[in-house]
C-alpha positions in Angstrom: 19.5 4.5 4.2 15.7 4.8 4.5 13.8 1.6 3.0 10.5 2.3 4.1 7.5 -0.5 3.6 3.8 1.0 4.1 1.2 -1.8 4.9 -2.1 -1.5 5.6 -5.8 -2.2 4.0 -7.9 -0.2 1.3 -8.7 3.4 2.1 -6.3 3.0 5.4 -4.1 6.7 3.9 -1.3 4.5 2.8 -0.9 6.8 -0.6 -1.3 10.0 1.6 1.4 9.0 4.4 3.5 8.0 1.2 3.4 11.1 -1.1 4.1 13.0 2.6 7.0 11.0 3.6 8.4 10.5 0.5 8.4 14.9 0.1 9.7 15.2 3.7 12.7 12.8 3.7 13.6 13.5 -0.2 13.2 9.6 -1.5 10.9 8.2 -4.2 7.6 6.1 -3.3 6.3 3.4 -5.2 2.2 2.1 -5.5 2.6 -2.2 -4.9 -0.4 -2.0 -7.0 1.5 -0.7 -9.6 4.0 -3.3 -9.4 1.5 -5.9 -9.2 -0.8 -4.3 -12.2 2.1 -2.8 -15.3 0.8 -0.6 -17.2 2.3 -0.9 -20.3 1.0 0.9 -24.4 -1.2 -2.0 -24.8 -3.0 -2.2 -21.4 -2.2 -3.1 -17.9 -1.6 -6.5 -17.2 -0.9 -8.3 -13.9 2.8 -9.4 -13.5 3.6 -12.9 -12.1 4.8 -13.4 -8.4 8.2 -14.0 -10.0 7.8 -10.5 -12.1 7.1 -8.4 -9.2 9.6 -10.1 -6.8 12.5 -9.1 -9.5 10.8 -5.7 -10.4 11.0 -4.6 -6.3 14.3 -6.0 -6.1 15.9 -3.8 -9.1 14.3 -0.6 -7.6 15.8 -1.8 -3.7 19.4 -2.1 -5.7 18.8 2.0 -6.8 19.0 2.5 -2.6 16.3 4.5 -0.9 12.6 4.1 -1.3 9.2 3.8 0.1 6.8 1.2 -1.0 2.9 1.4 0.0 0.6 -1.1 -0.7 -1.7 -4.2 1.0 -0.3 -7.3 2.2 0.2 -9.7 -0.4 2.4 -12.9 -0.4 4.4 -11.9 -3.4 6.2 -9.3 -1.6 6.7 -10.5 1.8 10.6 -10.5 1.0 9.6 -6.5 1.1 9.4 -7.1 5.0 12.8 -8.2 5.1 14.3 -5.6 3.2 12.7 -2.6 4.6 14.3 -0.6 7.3 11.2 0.2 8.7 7.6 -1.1 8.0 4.9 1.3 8.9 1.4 -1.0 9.8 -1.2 2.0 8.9 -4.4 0.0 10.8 -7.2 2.8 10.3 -10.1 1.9 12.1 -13.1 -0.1 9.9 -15.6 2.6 9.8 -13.7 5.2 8.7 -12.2 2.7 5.7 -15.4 2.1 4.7 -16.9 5.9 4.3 -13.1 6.7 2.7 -13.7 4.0 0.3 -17.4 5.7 -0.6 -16.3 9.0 -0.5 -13.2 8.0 -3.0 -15.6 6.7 -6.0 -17.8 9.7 -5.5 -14.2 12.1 -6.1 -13.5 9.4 -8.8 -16.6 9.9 -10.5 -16.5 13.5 -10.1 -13.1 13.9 -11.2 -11.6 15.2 -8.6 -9.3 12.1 -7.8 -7.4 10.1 -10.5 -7.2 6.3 -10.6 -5.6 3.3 -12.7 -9.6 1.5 -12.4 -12.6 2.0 -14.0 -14.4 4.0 -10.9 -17.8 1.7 -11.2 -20.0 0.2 -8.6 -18.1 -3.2 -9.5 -15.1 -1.5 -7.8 -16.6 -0.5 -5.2 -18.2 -3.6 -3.8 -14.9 -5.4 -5.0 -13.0 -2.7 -2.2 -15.6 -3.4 0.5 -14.8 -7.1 -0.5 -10.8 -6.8 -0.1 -11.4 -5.0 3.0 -13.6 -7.6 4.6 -10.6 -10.3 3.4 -8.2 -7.9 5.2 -10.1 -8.5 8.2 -11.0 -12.0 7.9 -7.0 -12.3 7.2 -5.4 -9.9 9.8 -3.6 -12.7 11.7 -1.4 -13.5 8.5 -0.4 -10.0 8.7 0.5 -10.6 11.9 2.5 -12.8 11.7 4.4 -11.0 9.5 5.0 -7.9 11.6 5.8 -10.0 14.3 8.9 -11.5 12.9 10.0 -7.7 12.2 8.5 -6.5 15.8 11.8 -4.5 16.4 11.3 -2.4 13.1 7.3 -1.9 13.3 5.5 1.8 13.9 1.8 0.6 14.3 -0.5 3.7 13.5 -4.5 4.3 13.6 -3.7 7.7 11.6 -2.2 8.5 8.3 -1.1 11.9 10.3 0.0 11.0 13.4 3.7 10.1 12.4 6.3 12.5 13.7 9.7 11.1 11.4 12.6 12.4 11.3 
């Protein structure tokens, strides 16, 4: 069974090595984002730690999936479930003109997006991606204790999976 866990900052190519795993290997993918912010008729709203932990665990009892998001404490049992945990760690500079060149295709309409594409945004993704940094060894910690099922990557296309 393939559980598959994609981890990595903002603008990193987590959604991109997602949608192309998940159409290669014929299981569904999931945004943490989305788990994290439910959209629901009235508006999204951000689910507990307790309503996300129970939301992953009733999609893991369907069987084979692939989750992408940032590390975040309410899903570490994620890291523990997955069969393989995929560390996308895309260097800084190109993040940063990713992030840029995303609000432009926002704006423009070329890219969709559950956010209000606004400046705000943008200096709060420039802000997550300086906490990613600032935090990396948490994250390493993590993948340590899972060492045995880690693929470390620098490139959303440089993934060769069976």
């Amino acid at each position: 069974m393939n559980k598959i866990l994609i981890i990595g900052s903002v603008a990193s190519g987590k959604t991109t090595l997602a949608k192309r795993l998940s159409k290669k290997i014929n299981i569904p993918w999931y945004e943490l984002d989305s788990i994290v912010h439910h959209q629901t008729p009235t508006g999204r709203y951000k689910r507990t730690a307790e309503e996300q932990i129970e939301v992953l665990k009733e999609i893991d009892k369907a069987g084979a999936w692939i989750f992408e998001g940032t590390d975040r404490k309410s899903y570490n049992c994620l890291y523990q479930m997955a069969d393989t945990i995929i560390f996308l760690d895309t260097p800084l500079w190109k993040r940063r003109i990713r992030i840029l060149t995303r609000l432009l295709k926002q704006k423009l309409g070329i890219e969709q997006c559950h956010y209000k594409p606004d400046f705000l945004m943008l200096k709060m993704m420039y802000k997550w991606t300086r906490d990613f940094e600032q935090n990396r060894s948490r994250l390493e910690v993590n993948l340590k204790l899972y060492n045995e099922k880690v693929i470390r990557l620098s490139d959303n296309n440089n993934l060769n999976f069976p």
